[in-house]
C-alpha positions in Angstrom: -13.2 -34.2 5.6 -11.9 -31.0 4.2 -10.7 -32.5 0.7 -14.4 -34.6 0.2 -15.9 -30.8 1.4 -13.9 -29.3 -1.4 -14.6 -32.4 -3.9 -18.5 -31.7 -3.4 -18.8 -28.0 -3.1 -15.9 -26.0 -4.4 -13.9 -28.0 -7.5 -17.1 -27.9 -9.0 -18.2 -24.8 -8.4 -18.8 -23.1 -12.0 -16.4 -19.7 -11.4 -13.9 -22.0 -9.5 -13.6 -24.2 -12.4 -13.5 -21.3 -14.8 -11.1 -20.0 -13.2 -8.4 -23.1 -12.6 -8.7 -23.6 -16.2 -8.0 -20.1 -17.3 -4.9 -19.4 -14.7 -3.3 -23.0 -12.9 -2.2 -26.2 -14.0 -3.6 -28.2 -11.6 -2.3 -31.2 -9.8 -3.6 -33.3 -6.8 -1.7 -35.7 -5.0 -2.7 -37.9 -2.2 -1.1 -37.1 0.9 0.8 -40.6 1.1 2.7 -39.9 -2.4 6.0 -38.5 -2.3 5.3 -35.3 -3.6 3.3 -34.8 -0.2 6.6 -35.9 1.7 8.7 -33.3 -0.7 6.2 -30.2 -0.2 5.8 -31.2 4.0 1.7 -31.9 3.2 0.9 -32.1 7.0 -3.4 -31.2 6.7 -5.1 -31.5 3.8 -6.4 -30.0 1.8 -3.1 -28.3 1.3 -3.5 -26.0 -1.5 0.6 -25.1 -3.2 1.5 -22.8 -5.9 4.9 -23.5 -7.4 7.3 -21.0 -9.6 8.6 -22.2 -12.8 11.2 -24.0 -11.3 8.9 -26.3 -8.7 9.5 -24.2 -5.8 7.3 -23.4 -3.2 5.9 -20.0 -3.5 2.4 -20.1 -1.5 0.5 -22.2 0.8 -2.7 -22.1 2.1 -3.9 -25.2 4.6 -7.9 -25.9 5.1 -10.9 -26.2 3.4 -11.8 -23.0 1.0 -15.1 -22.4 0.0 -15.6 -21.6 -4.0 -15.3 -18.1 -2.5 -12.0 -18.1 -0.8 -10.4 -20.3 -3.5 -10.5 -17.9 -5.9 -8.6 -15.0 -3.7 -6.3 -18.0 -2.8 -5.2 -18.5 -6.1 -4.9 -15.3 -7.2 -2.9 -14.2 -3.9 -0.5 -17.1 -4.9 -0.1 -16.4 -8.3 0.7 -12.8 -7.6 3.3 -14.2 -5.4 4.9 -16.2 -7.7 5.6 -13.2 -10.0 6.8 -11.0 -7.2 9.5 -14.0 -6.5 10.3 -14.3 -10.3 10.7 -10.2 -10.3 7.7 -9.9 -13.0 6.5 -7.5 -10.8 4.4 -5.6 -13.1 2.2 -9.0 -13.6 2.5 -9.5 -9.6 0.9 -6.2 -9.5 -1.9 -6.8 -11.8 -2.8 -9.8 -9.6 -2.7 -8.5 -6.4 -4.8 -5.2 -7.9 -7.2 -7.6 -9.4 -7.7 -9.7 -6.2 -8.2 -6.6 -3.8 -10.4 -5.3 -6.9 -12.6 -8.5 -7.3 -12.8 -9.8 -3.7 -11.9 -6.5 -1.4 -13.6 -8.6 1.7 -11.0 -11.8 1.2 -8.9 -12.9 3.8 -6.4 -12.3 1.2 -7.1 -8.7 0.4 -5.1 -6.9 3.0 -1.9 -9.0 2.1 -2.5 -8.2 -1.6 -2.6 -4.4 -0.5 0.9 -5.4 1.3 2.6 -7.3 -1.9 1.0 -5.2 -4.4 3.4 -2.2 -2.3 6.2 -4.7 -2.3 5.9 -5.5 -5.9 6.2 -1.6 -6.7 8.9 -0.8 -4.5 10.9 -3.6 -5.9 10.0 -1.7 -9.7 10.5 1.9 -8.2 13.1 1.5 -5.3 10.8 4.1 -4.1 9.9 3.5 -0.4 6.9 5.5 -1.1 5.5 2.3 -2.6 5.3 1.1 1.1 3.8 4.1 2.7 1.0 4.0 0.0 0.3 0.4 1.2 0.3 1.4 4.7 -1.8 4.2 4.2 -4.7 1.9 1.8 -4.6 -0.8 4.2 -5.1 1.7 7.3 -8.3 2.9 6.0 -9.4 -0.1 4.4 -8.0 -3.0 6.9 -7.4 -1.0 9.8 -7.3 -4.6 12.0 -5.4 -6.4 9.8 -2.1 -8.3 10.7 -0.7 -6.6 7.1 -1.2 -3.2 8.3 0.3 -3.9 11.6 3.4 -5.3 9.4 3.2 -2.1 7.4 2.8 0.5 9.6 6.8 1.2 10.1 6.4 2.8 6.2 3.5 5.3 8.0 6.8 7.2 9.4 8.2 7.6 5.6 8.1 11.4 4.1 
C-alpha cells in the first residue's frame, strides 16, 4: 500500500523529482530480490542510503509524503558524510535540512549530527552543548534533545 502511495503521490511530485535527480542515484528493488534480503527490507517502502562503499548509512521505513522525503534524504545524505569524515559537507546538509524544513521529523536529529559533525572537525565539546542548547529552545520535546542534554552540563 505504502510503495503504490508513494508511486502516485510522492515520486512524482515536481520538488521530489528535482530533488533525487540533483542529489541520489536512485535504485528500487522489489522486496523479493536479493538486495532486499542483503539490506534486511522487512516493510516497504524501505527507503536506504548507502556510502561509497555499499554500506548502510540511513534507513527510514514507511510511506513519506513529497514533504517528508525530501528531509529524509537530506538527513541521510548528511549522514553519509559524517560516516565518511567529510564533515564539513555533512554540516552543510544537516544546516540546510533544519534551514529548509525546520518542522521535519528530521530537523531535531539534524540539529544533533550537525553538533556531532563539528565536534568530530573541532574536538571541541562545545560543538555538543551548542546542539543541546538550539534543540532545547527549538525541540524542547524531542527524543534528540533528551539524547543531548548530558552536553547542557559542559562549561
Amino acid at each position: 500500500m505504502g510503495c503504490k502511495e508513494m508511486d502516485a503521490v510522492t515520486y512524482p511530485n515536481k520538488k521530489v523529482v528535482e530533488f533525487v535527480r540533483k542529489n541520489v542515484i536512485p535504485m528500487r528493488v522489489q522486496h523479493d530480490q536479493p538486495l532486499a534480503s542483503r539490506f534486511r527490507v522487512k516493510w516497504t517502502p524501505t527507503l536506504i542510503l548507502l556510502d561509497d562503499q555499499g554500506n548502510e548509512v540511513y534507513r527510514n521505513e514507511g510511506f513519506l509524503p513529497p514533504e517528508r522525503l525530501v528531509p529524509a534524504l537530506m538527513l541521510g545524505m548528511g549522514k553519509v558524510n559524517l560516516e565518511s569524515a567529510n564533515y564539513d559537507k555533512a554540516i552543510s546538509h544537516f544546516k540546510d535540512l533544519v534551514s529548509r524544513y525546520p518542522q521535519s521529523e528530521e530537523a531535531p536529529e539534524a540539529v544533533y549530527f550537525q553538533g556531532v559533525a563539528r565536534f568530530r572537525t573541532t574536538k571541541d565539546l562545545k560543538a555538543m552543548k551548542e546542539a543541546y542548547e538550539t534543540l532545547s529552545k527549538q525541540y524542547p520535546n524531542s527524543s534528540w534533545t533528551r539524547k543531548a542534554q548530558p552536553y547542557d552540563k559542559l562549561k
